[in-house]
C-alpha positions as MATLAB code, in Angstrom:
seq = 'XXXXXXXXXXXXXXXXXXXXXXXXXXXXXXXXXXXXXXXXXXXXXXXXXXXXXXXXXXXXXXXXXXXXXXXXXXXXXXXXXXXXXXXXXXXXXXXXXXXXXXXXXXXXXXXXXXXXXXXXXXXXXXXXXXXXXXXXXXXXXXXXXXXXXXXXXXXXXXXXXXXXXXXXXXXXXXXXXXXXXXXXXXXXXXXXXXXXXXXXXXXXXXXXX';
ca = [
     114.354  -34.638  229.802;
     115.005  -37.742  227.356;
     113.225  -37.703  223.984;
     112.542  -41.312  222.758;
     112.777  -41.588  218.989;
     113.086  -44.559  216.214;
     116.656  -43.771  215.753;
     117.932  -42.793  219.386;
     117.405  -40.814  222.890;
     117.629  -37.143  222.610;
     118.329  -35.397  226.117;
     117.160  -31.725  226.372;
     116.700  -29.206  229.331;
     113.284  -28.014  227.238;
     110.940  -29.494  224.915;
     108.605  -28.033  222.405;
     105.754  -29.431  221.073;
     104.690  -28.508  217.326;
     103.235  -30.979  215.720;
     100.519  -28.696  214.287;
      96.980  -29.910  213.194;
      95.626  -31.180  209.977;
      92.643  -30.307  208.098;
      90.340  -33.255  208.677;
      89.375  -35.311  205.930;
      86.030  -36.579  204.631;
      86.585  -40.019  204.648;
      85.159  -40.700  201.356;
      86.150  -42.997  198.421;
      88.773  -40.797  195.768;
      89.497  -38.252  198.396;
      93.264  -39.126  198.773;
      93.245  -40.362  195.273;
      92.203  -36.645  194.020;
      94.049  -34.466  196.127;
      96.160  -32.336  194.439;
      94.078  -33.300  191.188;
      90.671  -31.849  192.344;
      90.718  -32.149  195.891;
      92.067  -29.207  198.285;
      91.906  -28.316  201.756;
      92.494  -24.380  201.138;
      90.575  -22.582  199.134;
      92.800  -19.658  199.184;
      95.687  -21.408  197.949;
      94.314  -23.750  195.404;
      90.765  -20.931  194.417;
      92.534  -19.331  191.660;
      93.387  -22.674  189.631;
      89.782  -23.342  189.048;
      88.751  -19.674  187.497;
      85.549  -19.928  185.616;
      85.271  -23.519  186.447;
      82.823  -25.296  188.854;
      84.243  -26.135  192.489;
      82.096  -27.561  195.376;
      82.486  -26.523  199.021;
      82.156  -29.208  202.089;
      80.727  -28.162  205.568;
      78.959  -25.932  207.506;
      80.578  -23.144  209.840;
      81.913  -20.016  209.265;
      85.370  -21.065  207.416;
      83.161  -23.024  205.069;
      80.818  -20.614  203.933;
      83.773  -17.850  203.500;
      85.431  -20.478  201.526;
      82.201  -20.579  199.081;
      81.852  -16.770  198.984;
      85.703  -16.082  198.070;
      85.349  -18.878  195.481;
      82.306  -17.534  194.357;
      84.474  -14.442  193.074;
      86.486  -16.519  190.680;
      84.445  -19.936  189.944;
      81.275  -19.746  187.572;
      79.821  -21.871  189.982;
      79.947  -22.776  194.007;
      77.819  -25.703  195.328;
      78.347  -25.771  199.328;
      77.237  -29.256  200.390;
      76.256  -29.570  204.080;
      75.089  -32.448  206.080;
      72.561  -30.369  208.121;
      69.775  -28.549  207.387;
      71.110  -25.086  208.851;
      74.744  -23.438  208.497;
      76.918  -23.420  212.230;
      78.106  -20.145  210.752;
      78.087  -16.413  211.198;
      74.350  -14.846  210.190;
      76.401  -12.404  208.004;
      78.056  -14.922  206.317;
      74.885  -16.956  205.433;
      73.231  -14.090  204.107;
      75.676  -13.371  201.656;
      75.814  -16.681  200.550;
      71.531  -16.907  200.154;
      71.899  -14.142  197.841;
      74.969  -15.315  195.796;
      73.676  -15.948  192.349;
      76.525  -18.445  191.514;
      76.143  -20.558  194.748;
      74.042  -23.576  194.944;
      73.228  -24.681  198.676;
      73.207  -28.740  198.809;
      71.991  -29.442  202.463;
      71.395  -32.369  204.548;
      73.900  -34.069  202.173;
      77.185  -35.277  202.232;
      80.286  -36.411  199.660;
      80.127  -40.114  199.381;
      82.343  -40.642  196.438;
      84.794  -38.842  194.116;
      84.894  -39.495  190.066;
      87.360  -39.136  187.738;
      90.184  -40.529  185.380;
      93.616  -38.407  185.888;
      91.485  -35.645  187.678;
      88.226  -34.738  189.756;
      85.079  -34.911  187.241;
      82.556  -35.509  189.350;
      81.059  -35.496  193.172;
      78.363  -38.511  194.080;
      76.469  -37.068  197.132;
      73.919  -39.047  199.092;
      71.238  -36.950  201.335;
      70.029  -38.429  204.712;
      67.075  -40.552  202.982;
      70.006  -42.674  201.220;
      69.007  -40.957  197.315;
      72.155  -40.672  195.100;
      72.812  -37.796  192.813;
      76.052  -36.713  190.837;
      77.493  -33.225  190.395;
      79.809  -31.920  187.978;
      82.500  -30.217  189.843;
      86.256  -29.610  188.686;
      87.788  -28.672  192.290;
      86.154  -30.021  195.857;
      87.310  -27.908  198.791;
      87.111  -29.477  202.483;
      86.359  -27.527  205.243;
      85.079  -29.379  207.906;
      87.716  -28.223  210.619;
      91.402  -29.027  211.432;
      92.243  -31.642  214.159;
      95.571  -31.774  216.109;
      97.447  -35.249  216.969;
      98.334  -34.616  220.425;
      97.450  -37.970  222.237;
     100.625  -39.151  222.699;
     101.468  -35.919  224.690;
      98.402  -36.176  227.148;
     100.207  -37.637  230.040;
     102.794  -35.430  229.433;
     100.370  -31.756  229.095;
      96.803  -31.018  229.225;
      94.412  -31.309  225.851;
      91.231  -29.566  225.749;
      88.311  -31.582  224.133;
      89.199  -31.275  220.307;
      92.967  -32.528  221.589;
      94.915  -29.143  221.787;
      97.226  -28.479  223.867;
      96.292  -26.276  226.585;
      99.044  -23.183  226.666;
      98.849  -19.553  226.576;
     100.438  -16.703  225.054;
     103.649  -17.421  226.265;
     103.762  -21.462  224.986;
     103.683  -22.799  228.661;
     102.048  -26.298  229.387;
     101.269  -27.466  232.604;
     104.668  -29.501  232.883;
     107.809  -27.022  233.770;
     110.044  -27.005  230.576;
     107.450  -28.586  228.086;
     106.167  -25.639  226.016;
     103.702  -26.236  223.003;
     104.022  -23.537  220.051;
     101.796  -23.053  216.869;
      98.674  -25.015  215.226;
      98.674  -27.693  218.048;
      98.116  -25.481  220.941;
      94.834  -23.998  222.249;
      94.163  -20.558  220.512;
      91.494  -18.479  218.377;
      93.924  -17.585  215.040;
      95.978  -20.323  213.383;
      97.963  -19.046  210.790;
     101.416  -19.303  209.774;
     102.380  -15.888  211.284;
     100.818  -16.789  214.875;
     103.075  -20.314  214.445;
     105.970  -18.376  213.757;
     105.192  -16.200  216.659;
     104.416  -18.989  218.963;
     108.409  -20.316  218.000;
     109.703  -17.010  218.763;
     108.035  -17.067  222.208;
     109.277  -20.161  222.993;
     112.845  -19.356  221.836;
     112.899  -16.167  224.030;
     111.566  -18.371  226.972;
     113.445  -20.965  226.842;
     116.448  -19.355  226.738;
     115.553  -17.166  229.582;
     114.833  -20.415  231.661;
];
């Protein structure tokens, strides 16, 4: 097999694909401009920086509404701004957040624009009939899903409909030798230990191959 990069060719017996997936952006205007200063796409990671400040929550599933709910526990206040008029998520989930004193519910709205000098100040957030309004937020968490970049693979393996690569357990794609391992491959738990498993797999296999 002959790897084609910027620099060279790269021949190999096996090749691994881990390009992982990224947590999809909004789109809006100050979203890369804030991130880092505002804007994050974990709220695990980033949650405990905003303690006893106000932090907003984007989407609608299940990873959204957890997101609001385990911010809720630190923040003084959680607005979770969805562009439908129902959560996707877990019944559980949405009745924990209904009864969250500290959690605002902003539906069949979405983030159009992100204020602030050296930091996030402010969210503008336009509902379906095209009305404006501004919230004061010091943190905006995204979590509208994670998408892979696997196109330039798909004559090489097989993607699914969001663009993962399809592979089981043991890393295999449909092409003999090609193996896909971590975030960018079809599966139900992406985390950093189930990527780090995935390369261990495909260590073992290749070797044994």
């Amino acid at each position: 097999k002959v790897l084609k990069g910027e620099k060279g060719e790269y021949q190999a017996k096996n090749i691994i694909i881990a390009t992982g997936a990224h947590a999809r952006p909004i789109g809006c205007k100050g979203e890369a401009e804030f991130l880092g200063r505002g804007v994050s796409y974990c709220a695990v990671c980033d949650g405990p920086f905003f303690k006893e400040k106000t932090a907003a929550v984007v989407g609608g599933g299940s990873a959204a509404l957890q997101d609001a709910l385990y911010l809720a526990g630190i923040c003084s206040k959680v607005y979770l701004i969805h562009r439908r008029d129902t959560f996707r998520a877990e019944k559980s989930l949405i009745d924990q957040v209904m009864v969250a004193e500290n959690i605002e519910c902003v539906m069949e709205s979405r983030v159009t624009a992100l204020i602030g000098e050296k930091k996030l100040t402010e969210l503008e957030v336009t509902n379906l009939s095209g009305e404006k309004k501004t919230l004061v937020a010091d943190g905006l968490f995204v979590a509208i899903g994670m998408e892979p970049h696997n196109e330039v693979f798909r004559d090489l393996v097989d993607l699914d409909e969001a663009g993962y690569v399809i592979a089981g357990e043991n890393c295999k794609t449909r092409t003999p030798g090609v193996y896909a391992a971590g975030d960018c491959r079809t599966k139900t738990v992406r985390q950093l230990t189930t990527a780090a498993a995935d390369g261990t797999v495909c260590g073992l296999v290749c070797k044994a191959v």
